[in-house]
ZAKOL-39865 format. One record per atom (N, C-alpha, C, CB): atom name; chain; x, y, z. Coordinates in steps of 0.05 Angstrom, whole numbers, plus 32768, in hexadecimal, padded with zeros to 4 digits. Atoms other than C-alpha are relative to their C-alpha. Glycine has a CB too. Layout:
REM residues N
NODE  atome  chaine     X     Y     Z
NODE     CA       A     X     Y     Z
...
This chain:
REM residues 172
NODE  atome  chaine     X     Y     Z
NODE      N       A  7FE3  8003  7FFF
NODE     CA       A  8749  74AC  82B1
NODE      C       A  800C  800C  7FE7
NODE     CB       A  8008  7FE3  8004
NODE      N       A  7FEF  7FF3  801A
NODE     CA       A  8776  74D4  8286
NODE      C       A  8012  7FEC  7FF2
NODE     CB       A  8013  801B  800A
NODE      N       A  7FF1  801B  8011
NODE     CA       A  8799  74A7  8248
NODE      C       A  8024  800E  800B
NODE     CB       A  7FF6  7FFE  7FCE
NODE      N       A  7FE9  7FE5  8009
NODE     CA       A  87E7  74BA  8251
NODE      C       A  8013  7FF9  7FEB
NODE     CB       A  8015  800C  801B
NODE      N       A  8001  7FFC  801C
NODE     CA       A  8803  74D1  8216
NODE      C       A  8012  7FE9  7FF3
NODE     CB       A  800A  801D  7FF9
NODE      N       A  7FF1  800A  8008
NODE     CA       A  8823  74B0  81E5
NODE      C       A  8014  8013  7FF0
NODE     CB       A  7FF5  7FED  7FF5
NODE      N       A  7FF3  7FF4  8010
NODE     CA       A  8867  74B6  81C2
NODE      C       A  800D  7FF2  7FE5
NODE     CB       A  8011  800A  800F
NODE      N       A  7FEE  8012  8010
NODE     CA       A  8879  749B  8182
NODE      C       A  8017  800E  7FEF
NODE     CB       A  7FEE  7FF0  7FEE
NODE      N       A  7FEB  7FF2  8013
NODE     CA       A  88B9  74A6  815F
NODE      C       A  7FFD  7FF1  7FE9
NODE     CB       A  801F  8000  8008
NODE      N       A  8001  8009  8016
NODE     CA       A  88BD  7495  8113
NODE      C       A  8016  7FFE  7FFB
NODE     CB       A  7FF3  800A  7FF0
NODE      N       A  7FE7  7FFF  8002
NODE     CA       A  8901  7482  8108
NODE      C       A  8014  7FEA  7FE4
NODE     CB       A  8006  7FF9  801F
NODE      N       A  7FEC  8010  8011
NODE     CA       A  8934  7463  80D8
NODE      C       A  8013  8015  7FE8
NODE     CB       A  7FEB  7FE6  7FEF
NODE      N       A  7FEF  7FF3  801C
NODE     CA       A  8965  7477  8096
NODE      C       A  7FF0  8018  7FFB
NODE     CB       A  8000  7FEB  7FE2
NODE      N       A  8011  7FEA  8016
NODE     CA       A  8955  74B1  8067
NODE      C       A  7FF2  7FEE  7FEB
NODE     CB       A  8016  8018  7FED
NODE      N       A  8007  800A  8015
NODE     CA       A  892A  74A0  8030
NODE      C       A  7FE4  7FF2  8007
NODE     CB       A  8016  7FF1  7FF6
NODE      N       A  801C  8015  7FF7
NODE     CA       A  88F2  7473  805C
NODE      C       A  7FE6  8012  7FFD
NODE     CB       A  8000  7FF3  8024
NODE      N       A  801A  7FF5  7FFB
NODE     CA       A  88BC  74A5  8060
NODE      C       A  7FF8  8003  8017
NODE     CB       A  7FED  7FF4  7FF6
NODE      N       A  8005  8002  7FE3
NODE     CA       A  88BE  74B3  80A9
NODE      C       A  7FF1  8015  8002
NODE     CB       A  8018  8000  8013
NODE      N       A  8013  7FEE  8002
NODE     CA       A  889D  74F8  8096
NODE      C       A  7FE6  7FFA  7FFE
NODE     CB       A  8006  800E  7FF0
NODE      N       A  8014  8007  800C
NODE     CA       A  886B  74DC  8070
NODE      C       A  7FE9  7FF1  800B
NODE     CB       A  8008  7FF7  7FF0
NODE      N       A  800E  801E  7FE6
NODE     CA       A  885E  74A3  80A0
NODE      C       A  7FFA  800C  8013
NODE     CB       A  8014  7FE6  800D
NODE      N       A  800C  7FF2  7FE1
NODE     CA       A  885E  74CD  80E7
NODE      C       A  7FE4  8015  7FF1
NODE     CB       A  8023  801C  8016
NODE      N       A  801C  7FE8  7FFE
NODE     CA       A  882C  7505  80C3
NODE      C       A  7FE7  7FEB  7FF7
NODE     CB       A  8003  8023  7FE3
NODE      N       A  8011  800C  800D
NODE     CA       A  87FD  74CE  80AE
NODE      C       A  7FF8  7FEC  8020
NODE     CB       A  800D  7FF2  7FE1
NODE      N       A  800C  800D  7FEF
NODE     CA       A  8807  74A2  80EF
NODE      C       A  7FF0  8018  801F
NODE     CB       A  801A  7FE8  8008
NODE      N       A  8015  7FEA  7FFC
NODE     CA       A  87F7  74E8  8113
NODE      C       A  7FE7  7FFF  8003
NODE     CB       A  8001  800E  7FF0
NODE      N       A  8012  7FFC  8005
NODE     CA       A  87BE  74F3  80F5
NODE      C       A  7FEE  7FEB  800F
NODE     CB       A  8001  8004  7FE8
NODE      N       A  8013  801E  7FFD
NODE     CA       A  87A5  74A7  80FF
NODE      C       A  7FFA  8007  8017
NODE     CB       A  800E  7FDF  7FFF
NODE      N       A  7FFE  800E  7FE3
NODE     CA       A  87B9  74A3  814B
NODE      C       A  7FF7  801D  8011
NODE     CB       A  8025  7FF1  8009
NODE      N       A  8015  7FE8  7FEE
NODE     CA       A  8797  74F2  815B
NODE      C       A  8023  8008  8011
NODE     CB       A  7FD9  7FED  8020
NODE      N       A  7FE7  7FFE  7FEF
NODE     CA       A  87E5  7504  8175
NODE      C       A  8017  801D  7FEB
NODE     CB       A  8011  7FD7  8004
NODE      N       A  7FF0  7FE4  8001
NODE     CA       A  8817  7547  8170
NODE      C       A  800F  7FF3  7FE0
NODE     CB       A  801B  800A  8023
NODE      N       A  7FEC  8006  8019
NODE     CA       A  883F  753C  8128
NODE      C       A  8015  8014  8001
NODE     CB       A  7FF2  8001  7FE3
NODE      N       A  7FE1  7FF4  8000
NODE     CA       A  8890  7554  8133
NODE      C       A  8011  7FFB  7FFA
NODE     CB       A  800B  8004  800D
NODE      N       A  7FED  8001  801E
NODE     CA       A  88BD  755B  80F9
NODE      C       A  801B  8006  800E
NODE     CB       A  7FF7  801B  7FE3
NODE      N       A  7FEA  8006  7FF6
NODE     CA       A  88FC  7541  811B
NODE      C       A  8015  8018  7FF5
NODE     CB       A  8007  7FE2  7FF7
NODE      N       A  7FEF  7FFE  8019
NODE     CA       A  892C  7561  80E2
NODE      C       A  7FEE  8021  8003
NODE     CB       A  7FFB  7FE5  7FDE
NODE      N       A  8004  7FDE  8008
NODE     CA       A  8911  75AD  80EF
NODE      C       A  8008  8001  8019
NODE     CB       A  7FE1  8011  7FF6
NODE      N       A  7FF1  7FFE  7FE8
NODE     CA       A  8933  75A5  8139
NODE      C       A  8016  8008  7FF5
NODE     CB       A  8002  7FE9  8011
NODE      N       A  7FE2  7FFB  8008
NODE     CA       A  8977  759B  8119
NODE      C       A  800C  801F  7FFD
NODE     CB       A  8004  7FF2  7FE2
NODE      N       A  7FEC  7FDD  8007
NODE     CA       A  89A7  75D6  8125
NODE      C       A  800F  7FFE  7FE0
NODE     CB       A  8026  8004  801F
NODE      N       A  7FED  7FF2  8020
NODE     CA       A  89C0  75FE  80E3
NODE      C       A  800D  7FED  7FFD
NODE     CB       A  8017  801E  7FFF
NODE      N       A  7FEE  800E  8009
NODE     CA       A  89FE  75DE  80E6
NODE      C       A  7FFD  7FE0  7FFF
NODE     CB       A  8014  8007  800E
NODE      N       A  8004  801C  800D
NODE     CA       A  89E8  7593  80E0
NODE      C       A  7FF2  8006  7FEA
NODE     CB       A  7FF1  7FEA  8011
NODE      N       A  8015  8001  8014
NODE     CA       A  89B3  75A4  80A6
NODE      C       A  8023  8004  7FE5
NODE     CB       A  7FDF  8024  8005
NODE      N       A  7FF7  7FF7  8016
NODE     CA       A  89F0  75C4  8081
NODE      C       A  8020  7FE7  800A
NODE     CB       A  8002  802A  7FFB
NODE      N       A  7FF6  801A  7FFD
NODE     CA       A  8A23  7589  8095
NODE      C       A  7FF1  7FEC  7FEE
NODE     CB       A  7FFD  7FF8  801C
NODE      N       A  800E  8010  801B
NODE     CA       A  89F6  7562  8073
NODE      C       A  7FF8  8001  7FE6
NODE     CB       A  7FEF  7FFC  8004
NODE      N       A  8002  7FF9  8016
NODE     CA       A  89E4  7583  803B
NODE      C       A  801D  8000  7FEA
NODE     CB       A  7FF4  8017  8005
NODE      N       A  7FED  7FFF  800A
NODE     CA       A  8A2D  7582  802F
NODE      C       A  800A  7FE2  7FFC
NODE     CB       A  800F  8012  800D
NODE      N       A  8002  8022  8000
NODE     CA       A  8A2A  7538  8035
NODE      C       A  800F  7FEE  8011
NODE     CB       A  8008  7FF5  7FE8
NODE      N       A  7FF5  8003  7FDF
NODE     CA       A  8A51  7537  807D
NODE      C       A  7FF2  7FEC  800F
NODE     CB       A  7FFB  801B  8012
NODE      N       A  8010  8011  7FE8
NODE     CA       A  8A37  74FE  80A0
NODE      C       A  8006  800A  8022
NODE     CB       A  800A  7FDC  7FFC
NODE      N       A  7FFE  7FF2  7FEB
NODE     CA       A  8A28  751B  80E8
NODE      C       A  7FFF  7FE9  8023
NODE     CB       A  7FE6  8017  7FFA
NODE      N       A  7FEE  8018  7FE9
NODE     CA       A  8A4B  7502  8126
NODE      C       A  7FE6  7FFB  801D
NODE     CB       A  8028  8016  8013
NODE      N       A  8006  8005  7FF4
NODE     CA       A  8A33  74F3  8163
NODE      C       A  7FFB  8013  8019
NODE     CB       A  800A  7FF1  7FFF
NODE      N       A  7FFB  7FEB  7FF6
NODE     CA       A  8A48  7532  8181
NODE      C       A  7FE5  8012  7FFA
NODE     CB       A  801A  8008  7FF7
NODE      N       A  8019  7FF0  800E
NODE     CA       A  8A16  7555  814B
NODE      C       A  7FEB  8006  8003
NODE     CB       A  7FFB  7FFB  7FF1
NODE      N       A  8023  8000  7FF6
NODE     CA       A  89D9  752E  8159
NODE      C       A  7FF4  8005  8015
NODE     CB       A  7FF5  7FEC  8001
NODE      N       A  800A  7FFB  7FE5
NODE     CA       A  89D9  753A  81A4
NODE      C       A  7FF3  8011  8003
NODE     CB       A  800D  8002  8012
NODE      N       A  8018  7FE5  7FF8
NODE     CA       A  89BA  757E  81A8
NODE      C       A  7FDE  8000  7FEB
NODE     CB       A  8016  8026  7FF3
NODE      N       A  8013  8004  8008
NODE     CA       A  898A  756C  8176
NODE      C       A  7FEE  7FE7  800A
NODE     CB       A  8006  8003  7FEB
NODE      N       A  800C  800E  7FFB
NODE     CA       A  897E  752A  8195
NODE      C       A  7FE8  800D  8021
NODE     CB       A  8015  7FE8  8000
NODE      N       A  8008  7FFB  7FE5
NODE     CA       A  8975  754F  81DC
NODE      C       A  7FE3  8018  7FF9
NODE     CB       A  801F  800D  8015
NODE      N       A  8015  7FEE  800A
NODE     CA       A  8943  7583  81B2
NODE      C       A  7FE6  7FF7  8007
NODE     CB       A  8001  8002  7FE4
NODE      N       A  8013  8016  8002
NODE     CA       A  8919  7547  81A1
NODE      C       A  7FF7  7FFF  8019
NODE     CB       A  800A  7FE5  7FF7
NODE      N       A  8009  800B  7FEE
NODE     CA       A  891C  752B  81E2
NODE      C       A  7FED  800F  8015
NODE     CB       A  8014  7FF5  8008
NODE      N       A  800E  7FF3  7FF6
NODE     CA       A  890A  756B  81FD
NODE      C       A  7FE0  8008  8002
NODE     CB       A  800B  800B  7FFD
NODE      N       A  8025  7FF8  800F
NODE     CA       A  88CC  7583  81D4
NODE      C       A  7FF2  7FDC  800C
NODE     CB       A  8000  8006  7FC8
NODE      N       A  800F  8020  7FEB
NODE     CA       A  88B3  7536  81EE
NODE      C       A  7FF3  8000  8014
NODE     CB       A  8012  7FED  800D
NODE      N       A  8002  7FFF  7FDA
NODE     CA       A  88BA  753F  8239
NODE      C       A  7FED  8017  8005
NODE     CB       A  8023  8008  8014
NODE      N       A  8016  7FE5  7FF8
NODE     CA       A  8895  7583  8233
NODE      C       A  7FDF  7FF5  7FF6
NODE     CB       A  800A  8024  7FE8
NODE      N       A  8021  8009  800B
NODE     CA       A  885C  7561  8203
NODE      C       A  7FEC  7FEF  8013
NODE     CB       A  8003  7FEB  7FE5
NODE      N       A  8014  8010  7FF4
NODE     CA       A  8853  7525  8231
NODE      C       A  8006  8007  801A
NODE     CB       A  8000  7FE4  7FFA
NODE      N       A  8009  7FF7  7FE6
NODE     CA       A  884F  754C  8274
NODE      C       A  7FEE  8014  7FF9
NODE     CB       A  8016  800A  8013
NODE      N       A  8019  7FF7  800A
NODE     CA       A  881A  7575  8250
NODE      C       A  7FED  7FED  7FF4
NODE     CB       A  8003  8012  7FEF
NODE      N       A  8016  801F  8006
NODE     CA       A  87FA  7530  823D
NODE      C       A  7FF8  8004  7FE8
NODE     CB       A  7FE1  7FFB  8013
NODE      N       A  7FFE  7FFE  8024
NODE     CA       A  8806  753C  81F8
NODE      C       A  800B  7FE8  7FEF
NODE     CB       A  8016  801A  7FF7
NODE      N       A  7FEA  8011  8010
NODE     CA       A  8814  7505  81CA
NODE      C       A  800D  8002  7FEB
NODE     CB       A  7FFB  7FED  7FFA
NODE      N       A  7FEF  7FF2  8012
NODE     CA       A  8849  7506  819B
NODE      C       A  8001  7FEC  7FE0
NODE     CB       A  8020  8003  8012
NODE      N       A  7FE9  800E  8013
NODE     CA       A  8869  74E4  8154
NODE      C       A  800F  800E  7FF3
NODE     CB       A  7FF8  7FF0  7FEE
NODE      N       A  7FE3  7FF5  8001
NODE     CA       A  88A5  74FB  814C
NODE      C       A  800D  7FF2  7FE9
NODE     CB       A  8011  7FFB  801C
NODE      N       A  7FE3  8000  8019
NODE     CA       A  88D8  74F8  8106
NODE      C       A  8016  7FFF  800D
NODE     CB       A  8004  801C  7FEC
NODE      N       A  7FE0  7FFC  7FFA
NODE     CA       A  891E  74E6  811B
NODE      C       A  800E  7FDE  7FFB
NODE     CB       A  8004  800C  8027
NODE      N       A  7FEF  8018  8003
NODE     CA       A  8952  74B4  8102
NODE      C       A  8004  7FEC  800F
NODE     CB       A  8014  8005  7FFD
NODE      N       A  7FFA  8016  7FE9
NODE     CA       A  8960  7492  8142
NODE      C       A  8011  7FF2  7FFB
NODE     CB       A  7FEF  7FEE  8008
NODE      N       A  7FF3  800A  8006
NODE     CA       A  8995  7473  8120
NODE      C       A  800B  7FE7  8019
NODE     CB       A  800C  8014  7FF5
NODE      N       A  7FF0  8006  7FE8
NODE     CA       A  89B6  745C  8165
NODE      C       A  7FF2  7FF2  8018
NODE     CB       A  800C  801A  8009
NODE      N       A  8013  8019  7FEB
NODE     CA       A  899F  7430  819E
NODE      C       A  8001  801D  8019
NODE     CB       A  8019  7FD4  800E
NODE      N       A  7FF2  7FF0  7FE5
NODE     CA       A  89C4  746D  81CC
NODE      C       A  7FEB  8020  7FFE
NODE     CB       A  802D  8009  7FFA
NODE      N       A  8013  7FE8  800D
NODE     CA       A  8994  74A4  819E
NODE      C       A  7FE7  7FF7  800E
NODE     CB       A  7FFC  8002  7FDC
NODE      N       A  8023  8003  7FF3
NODE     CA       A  8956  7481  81B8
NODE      C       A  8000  7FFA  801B
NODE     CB       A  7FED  7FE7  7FF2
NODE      N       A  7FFF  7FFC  7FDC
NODE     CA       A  8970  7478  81FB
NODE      C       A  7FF9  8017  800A
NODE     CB       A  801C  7FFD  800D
NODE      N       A  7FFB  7FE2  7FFC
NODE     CA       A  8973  74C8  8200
NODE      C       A  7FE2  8002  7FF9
NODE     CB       A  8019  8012  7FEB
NODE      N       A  801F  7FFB  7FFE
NODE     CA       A  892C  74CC  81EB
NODE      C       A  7FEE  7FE7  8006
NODE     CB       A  7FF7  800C  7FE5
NODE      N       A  8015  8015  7FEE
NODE     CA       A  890C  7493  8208
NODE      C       A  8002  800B  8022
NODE     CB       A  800E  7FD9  7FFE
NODE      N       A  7FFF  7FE8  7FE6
NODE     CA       A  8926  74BE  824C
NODE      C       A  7FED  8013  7FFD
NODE     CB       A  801A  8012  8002
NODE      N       A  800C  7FE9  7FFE
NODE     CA       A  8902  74F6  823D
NODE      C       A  7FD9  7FF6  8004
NODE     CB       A  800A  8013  7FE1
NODE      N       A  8020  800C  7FF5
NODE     CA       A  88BE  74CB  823A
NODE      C       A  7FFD  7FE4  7FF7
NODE     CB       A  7FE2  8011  7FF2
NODE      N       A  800B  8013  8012
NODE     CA       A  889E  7483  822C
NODE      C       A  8005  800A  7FDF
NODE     CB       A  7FDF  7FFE  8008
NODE      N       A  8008  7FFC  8025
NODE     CA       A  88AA  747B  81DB
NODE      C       A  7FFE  7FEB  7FF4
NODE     CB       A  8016  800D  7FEE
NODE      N       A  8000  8016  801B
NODE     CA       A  889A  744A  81AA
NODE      C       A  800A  8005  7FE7
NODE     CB       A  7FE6  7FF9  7FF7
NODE      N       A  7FF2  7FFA  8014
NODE     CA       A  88C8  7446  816D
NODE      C       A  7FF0  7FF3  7FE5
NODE     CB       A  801D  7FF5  8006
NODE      N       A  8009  8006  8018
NODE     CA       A  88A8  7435  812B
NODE      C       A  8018  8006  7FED
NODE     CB       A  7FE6  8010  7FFA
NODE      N       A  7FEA  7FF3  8016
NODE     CA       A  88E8  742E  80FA
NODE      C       A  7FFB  7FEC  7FE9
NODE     CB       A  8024  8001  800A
NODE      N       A  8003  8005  8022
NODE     CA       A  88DE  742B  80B2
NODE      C       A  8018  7FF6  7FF9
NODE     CB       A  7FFA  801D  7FEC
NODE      N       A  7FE3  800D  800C
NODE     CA       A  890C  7402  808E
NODE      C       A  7FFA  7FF7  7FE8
NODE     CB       A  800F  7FE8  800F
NODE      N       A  7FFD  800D  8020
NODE     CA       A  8919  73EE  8041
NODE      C       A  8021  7FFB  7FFC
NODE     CB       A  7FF2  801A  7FE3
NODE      N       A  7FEE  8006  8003
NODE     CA       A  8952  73CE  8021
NODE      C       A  8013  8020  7FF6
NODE     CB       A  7FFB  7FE7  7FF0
NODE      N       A  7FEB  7FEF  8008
NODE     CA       A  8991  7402  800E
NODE      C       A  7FF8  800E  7FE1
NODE     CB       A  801C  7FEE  8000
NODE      N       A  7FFB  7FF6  801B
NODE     CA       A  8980  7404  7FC6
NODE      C       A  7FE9  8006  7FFA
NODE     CB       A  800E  7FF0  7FED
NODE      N       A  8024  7FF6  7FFB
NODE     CA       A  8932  7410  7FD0
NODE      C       A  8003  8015  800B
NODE     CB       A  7FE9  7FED  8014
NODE      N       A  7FF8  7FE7  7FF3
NODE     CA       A  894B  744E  7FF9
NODE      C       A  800F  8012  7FF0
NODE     CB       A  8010  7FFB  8017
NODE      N       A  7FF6  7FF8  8008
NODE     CA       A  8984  7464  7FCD
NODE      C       A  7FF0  8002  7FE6
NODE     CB       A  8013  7FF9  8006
NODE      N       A  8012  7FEB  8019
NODE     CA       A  8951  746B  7F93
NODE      C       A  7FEC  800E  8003
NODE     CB       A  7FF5  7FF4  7FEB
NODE      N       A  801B  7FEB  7FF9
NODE     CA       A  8918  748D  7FB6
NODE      C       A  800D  801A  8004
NODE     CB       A  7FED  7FF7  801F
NODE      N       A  7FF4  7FE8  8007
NODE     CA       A  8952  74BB  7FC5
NODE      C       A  8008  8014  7FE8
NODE     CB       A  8010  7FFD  8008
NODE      N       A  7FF9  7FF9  8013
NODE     CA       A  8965  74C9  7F87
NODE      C       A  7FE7  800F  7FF3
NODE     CB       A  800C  7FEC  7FF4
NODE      N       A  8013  7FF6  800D
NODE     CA       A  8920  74DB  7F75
NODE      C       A  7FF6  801E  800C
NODE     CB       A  7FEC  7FEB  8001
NODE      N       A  800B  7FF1  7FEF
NODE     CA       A  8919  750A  7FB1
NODE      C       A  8005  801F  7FED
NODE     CB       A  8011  7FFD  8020
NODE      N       A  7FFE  7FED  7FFF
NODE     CA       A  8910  754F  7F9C
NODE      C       A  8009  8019  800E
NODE     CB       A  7FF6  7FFE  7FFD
NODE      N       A  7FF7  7FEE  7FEA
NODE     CA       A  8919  7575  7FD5
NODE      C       A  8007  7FF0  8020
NODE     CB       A  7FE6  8016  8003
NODE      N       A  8005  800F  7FE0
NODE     CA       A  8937  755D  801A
NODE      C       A  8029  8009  7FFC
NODE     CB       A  7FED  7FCD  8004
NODE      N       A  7FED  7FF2  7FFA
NODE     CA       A  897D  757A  8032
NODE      C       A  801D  7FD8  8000
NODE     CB       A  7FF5  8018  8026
NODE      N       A  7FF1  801F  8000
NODE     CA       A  899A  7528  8033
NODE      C       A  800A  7FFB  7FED
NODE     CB       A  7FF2  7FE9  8003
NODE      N       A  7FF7  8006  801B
NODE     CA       A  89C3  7522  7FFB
NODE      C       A  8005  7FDB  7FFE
NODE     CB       A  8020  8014  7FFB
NODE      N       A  8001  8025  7FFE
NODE     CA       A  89BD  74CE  7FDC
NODE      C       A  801E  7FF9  8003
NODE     CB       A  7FF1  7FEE  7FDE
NODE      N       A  7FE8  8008  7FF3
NODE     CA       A  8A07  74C8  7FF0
NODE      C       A  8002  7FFB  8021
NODE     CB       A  8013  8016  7FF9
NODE      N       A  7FFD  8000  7FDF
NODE     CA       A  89F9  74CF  803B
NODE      C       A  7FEF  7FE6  8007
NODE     CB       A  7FF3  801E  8012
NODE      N       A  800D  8017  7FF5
NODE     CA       A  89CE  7492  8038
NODE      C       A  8010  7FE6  8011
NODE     CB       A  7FF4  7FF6  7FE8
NODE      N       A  7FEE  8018  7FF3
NODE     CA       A  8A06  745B  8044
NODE      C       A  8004  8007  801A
NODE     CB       A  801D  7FFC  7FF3
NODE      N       A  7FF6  8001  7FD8
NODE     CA       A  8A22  747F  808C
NODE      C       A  7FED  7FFC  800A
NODE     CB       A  800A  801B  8012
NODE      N       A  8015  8002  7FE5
NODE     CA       A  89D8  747E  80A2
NODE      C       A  7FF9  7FE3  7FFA
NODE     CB       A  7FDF  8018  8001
NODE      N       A  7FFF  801C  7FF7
NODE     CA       A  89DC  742E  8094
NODE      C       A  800B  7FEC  800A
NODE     CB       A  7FFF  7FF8  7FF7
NODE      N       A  7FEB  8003  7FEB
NODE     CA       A  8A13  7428  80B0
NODE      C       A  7FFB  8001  801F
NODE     CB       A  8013  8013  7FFB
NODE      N       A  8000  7FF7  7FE8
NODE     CA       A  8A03  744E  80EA
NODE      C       A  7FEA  7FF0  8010
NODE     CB       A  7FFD  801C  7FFE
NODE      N       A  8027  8012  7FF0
NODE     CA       A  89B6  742A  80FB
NODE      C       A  8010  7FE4  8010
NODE     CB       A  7FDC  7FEC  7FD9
NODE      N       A  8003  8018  7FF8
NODE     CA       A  89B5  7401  812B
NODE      C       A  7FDD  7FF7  800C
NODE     CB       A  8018  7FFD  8015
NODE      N       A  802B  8006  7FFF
NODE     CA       A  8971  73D6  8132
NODE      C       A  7FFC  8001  8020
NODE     CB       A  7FEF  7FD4  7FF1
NODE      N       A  800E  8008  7FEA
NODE     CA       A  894C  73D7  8165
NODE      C       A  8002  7FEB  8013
NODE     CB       A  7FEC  7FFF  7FFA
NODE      N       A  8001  8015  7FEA
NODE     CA       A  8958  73A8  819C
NODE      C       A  7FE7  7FF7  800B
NODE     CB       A  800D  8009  8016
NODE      N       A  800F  800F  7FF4
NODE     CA       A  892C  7372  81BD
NODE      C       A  7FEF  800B  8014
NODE     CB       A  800D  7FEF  8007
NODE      N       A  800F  7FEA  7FEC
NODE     CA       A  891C  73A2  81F7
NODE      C       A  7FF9  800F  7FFA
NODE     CB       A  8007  800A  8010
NODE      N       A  800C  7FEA  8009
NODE     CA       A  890B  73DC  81D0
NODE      C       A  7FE2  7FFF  7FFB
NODE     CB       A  800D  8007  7FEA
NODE      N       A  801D  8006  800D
NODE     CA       A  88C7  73EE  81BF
NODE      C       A  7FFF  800F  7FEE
NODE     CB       A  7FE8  8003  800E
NODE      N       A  8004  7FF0  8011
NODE     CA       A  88B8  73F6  8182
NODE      C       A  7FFE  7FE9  7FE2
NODE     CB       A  8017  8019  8003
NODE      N       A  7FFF  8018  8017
NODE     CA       A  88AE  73D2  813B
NODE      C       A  800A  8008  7FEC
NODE     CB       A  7FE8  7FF4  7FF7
NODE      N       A  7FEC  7FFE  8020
NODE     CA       A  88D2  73CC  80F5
NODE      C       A  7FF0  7FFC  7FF1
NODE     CB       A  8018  7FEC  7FF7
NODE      N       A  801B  7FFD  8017
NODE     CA       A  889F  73DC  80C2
NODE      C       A  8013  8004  7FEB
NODE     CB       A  7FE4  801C  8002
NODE      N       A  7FF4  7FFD  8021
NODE     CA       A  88B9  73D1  8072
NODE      C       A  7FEB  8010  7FF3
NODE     CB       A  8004  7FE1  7FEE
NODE      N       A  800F  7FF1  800D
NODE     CA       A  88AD  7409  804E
NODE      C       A  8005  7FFE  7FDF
NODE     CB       A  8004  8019  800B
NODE      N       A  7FFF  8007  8026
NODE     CA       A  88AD  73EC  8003
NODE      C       A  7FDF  7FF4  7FFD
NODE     CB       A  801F  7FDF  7FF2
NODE      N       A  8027  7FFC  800F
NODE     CA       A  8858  73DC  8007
NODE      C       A  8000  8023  7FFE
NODE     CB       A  7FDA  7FF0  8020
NODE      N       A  8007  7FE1  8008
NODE     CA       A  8834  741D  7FF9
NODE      C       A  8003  8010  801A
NODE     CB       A  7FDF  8004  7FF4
NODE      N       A  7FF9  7FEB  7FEA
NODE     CA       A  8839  7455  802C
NODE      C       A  7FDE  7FFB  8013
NODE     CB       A  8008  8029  7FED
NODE      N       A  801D  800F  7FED
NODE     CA       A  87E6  743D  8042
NODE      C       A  800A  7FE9  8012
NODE     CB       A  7FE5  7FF0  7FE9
NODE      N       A  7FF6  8012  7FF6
NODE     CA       A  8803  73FF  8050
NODE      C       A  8014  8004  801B
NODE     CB       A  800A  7FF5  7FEA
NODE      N       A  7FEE  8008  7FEB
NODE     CA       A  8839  7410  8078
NODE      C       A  7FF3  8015  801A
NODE     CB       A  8023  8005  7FF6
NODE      N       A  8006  7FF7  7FE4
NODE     CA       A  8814  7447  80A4
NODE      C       A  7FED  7FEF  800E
NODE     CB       A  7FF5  801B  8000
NODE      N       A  800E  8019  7FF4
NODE     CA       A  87E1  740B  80B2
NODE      C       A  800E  7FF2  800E
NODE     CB       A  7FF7  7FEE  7FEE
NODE      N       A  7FF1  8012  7FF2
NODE     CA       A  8814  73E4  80CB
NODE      C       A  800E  800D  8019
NODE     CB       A  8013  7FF5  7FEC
NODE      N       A  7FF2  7FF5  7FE6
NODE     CA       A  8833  7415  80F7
NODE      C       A  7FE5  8006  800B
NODE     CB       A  8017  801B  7FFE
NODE      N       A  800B  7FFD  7FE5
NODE     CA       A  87F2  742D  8113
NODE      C       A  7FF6  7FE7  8012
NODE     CB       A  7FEA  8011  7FFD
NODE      N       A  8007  8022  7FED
NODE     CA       A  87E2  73E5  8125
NODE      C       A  8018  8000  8014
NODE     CB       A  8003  7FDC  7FE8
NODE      N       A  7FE5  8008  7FED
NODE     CA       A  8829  73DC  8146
NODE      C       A  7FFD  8010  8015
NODE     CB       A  8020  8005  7FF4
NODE      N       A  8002  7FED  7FE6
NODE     CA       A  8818  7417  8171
NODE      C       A  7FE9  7FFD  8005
NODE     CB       A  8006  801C  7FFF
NODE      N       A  801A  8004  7FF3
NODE     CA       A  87CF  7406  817D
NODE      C       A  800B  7FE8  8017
NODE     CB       A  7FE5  7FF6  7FE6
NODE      N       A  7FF9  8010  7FEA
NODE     CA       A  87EE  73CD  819A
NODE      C       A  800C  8001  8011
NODE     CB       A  8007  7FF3  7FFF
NODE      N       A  7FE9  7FEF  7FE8
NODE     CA       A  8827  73E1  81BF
NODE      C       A  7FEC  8011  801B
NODE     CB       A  8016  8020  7FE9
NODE      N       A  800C  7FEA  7FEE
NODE     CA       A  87FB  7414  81DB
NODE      C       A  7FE4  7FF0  8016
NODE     CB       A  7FF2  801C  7FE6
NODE      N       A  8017  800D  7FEC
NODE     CA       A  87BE  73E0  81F6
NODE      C       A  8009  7FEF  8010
NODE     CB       A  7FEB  7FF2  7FF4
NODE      N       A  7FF7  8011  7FEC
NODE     CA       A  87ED  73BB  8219
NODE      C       A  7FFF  800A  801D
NODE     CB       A  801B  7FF9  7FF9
């Protein structure tokens, strides 16, 4: 019997390590690694960079990107973890359509975020855009699947914890 695939999204604020975390839980879980944030059309990257918090309007073609590259992976029985904010209950509606997903969102307090930003070297998010995207999150709901992993232990720690959340999820 063929397994069928999985999809996990890595989701939450800037600043969590959702890169860091999907290419590591990747690796763990033997599954496709897709860098949400290289979908984005031109004009959101440079919206942002200008420190434009981006509407709702914005994210759609990039959310429908996502959702796309998904639906192609897991009807080739490809599994996925996927980089993307998810900010929105209505964002993960749109890609929970496209296939089964499990959400893994990273979360730390505001000011554990706003200084990892500050440290960032390179990343198009300027540490002013942090507040709209805490504004904007909304958690995960009761029906969702998916778990809230704190990312203030070490970065071992927290991909342990997510691949557990999805070992489980997934043997159910």
């Amino acid at each position: 019997m063929t397994r069928k695939p999985m999809h996990i999204v890595v989701m939450g604020v800037s600043a969590t390590g959702k890169t860091t975390v999907a290419e590591e839980l990747a690796k763990e879980l033997d599954c496709e690694f897709v860098e949400g944030d290289s979908l984005h059309p031109r004009q959101n990257i440079e919206k942002m960079e200008h420190g434009i918090p981006l509407t709702d309007e914005d994210r759609l073609p990039w959310l429908q990107a996502i959702a796309e590259l998904v639906a192609v992976k897991d009807h080739d029985g490809t599994s996925t973890v996927v980089t993307c904010s998810a900010l929105k209950r209505s964002y993960r509606d749109l890609l929970r359509d496209a296939a089964p997903t499990f959400f893994v969102h990273l979360h730390a307090p505001f000011e554990v975020l706003e200084q990892r930003m500050k440290l960032r070297t390179r990343h198009f998010m300027p540490t002013s855009m942090l507040r709209s995207q805490f504004d904007t999150l909304e958690d995960l709901g009761d029906d969702e699947e998916g778990e809230v992993v704190d990312v203030t232990p070490s970065v071992e720690e927290v991909v342990e914890e997510a691949v557990n959340a999805v070992r489980v999820h997934y043997a159910q």
